[in-house]
BAFI-3210 file (N, C-alpha, C; in Angstrom, 3 decimals, decimal comma, padded with zeros to 6 digits):
// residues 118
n [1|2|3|4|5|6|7|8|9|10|11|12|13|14|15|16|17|18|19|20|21|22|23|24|25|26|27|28|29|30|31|32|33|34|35|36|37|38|39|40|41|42|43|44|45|46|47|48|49|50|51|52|53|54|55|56|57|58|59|60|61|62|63|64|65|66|67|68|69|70|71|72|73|74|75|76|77|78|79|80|81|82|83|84|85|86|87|88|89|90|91|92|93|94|95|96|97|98|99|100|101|102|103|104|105|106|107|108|109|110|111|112|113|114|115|116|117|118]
n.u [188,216|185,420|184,196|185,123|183,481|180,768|180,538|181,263|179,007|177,020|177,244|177,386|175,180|174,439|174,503|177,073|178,773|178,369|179,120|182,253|182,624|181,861|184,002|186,339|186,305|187,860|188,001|185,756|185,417|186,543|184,496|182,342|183,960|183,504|180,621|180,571|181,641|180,659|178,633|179,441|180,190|177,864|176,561|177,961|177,612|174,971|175,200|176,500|174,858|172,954|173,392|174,298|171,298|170,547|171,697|170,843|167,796|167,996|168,914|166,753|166,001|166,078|168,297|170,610|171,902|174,536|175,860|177,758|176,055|173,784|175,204|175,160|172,761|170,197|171,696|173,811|177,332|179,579|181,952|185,025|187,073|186,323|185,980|182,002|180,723|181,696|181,368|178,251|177,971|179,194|177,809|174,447|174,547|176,178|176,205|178,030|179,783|179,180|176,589|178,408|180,745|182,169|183,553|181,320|180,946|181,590|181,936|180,925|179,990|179,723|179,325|181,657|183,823|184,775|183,122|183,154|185,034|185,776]
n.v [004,861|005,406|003,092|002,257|004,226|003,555|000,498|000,389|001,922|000,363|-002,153|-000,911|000,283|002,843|006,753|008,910|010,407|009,491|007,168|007,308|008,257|006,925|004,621|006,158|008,824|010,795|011,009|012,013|014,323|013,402|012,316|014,872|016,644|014,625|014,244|017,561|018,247|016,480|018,154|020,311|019,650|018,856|021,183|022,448|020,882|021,298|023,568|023,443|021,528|023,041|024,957|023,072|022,698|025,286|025,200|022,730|023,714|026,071|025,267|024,603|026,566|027,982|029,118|028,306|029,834|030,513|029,794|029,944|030,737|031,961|034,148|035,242|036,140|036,777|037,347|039,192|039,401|040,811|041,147|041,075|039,831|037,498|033,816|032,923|031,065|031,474|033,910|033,876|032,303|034,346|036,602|036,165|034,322|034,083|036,232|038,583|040,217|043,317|044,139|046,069|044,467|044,948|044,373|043,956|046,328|045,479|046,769|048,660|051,918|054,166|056,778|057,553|055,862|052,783|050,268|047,457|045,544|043,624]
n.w [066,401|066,736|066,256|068,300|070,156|069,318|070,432|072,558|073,770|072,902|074,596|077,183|077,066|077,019|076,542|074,707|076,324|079,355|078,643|078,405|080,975|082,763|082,063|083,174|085,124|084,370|081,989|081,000|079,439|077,222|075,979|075,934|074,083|071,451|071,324|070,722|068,786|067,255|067,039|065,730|063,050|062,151|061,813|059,684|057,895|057,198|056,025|053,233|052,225|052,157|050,045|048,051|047,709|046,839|044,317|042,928|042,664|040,862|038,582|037,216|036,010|032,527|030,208|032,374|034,825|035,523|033,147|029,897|027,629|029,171|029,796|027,716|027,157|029,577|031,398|032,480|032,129|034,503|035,801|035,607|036,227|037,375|036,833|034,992|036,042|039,149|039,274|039,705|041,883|043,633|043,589|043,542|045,099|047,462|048,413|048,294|047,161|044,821|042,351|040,482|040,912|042,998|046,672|049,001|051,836|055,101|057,349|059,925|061,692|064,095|065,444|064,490|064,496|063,893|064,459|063,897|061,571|059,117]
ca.u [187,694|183,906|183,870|185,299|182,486|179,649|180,453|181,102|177,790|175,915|177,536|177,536|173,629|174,133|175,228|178,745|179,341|178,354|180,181|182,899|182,806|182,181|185,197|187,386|185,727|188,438|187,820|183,838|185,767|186,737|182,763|182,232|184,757|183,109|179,298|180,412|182,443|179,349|177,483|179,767|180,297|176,275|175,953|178,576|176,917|173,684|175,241|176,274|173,582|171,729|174,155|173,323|169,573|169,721|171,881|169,658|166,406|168,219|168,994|165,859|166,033|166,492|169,437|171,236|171,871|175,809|176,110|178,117|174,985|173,100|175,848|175,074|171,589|170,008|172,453|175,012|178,829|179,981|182,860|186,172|187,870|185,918|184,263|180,946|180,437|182,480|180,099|177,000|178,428|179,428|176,940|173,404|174,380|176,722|175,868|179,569|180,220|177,841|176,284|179,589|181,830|183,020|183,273|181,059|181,581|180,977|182,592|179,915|180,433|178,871|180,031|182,877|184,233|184,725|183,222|183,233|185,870|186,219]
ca.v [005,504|005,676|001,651|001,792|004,363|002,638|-000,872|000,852|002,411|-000,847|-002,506|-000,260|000,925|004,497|007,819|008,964|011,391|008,769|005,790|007,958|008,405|004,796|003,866|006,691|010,384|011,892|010,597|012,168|015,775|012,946|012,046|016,021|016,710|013,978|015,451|019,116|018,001|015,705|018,959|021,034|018,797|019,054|022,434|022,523|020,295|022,051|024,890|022,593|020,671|024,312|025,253|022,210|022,766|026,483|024,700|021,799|024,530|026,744|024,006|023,767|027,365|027,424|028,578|028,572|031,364|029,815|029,165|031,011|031,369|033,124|035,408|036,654|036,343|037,721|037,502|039,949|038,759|042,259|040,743|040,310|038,779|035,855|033,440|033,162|030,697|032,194|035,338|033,713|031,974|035,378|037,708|035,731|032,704|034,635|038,283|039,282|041,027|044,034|044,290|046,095|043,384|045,723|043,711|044,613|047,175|045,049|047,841|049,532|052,935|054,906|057,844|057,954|055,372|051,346|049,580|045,871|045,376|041,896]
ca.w [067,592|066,227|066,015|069,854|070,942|069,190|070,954|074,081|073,456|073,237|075,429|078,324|076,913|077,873|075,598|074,708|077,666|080,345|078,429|079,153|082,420|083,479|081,932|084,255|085,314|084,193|080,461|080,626|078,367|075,810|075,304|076,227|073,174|070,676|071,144|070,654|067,655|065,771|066,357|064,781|061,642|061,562|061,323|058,633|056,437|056,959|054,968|052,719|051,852|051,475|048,956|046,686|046,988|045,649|043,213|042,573|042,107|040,125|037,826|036,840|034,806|031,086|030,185|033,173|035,204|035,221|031,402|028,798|027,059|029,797|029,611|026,496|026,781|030,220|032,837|032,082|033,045|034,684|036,438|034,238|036,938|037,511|035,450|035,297|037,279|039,996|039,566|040,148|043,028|044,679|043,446|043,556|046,523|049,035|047,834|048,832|046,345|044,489|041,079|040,112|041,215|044,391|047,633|049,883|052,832|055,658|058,597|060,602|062,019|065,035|065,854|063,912|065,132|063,323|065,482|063,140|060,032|058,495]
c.u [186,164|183,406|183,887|184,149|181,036|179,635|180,550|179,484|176,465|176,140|177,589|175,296|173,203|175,125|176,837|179,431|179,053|179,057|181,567|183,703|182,449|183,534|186,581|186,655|186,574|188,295|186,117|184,772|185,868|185,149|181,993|182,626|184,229|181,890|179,282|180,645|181,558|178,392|177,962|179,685|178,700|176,089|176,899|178,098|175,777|173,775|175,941|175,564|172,738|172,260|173,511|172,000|169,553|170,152|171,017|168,034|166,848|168,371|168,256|165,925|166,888|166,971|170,405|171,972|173,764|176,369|176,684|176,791|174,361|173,804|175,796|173,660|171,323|171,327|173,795|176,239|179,504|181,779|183,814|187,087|187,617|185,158|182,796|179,881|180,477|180,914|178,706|177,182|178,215|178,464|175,450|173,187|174,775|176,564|177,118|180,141|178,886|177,591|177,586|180,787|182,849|182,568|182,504|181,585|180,917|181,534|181,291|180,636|179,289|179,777|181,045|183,757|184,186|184,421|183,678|183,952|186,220|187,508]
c.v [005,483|004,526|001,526|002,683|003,474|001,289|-000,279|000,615|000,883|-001,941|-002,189|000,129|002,463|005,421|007,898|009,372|010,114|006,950|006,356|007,682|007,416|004,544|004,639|008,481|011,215|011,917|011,086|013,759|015,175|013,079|013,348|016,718|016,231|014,541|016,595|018,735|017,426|017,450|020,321|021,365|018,971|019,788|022,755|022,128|020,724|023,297|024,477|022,174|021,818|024,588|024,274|022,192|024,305|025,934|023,922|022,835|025,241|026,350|023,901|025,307|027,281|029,118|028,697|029,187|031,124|029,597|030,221|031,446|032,090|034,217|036,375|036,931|037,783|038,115|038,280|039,973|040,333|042,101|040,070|039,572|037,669|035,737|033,563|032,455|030,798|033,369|035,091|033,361|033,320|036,270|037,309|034,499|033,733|035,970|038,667|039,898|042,084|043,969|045,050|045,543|044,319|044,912|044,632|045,258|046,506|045,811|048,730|050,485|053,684|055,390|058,129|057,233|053,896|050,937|047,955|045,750|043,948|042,024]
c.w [067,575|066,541|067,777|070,485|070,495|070,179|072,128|074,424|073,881|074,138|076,876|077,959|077,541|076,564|075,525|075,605|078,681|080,368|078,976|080,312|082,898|083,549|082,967|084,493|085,100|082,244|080,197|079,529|077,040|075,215|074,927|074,010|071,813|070,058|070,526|069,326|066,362|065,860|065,569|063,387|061,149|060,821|060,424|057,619|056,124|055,639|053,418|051,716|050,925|050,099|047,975|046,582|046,197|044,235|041,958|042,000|041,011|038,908|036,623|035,431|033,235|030,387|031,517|033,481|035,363|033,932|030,756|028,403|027,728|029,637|028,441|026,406|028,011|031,496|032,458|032,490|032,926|035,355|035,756|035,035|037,508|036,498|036,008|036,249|038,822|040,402|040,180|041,164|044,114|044,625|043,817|044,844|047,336|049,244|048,599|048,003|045,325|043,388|040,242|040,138|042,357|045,518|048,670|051,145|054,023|057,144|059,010|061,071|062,762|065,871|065,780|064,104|064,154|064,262|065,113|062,050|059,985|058,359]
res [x|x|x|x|x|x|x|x|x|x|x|x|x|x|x|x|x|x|x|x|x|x|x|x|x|x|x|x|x|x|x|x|x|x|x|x|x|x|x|x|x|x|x|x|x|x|x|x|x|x|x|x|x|x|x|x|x|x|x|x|x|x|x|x|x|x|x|x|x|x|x|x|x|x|x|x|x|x|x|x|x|x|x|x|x|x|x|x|x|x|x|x|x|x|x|x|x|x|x|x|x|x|x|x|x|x|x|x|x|x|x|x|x|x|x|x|x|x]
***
């Protein structure tokens, strides 16, 4: 499908939405559909990508903040139900969980009321 919009594409010399709709105006939601869809996949990999750079920086510390050995050194493994890799993951990247290994309380409340519960 990718191979058939590209050649469209250069062949027709116009975007995905208006290759489209040349070919029948009722087929412009497919091109509609395609667009939304590459910019989904974008912004997925954006978060992604981010992920392996804190990785990649973090990397660079000696002994790594991931390592058995940090664990006995500074980084203190508080969390018996994950490893330690796990821990750093949740505690220092996604902070979803707290320095006691309790998930955070992510439910707001006004006026007594829940207004937001995950």
């Amino acid at each position: 499908m990718m191979m058939l919009e590209f050649a469209l594409g250069q062949v027709m010399q116009q975007g995905n939405i208006s290759v489209w709709n040349r070919l029948h105006p009722r087929l412009t939601g497919v091109g509609i559909a395609s667009v939304f869809a590459a910019y989904m996949i974008s912004f997925y990999y954006n978060v992604i990508i981010s992920w392996a750079l804190v990785y990649f920086f973090s990397s660079f510390y000696n002994p790594l903040p991931w390592s058995t050995q940090n664990a006995d050194a500074d980084y203190t493994k508080t969390c018996k139900e994950y490893p330690i890799t796990q821990e750093y993951f949740y505690k220092d990247i996604l902070h979803t969980i707290t320095p006691d290994c309790e998930k955070y309380d992510t439910s707001t409340t006004m006026g007594g009321a829940t207004e937001f519960q995950w």
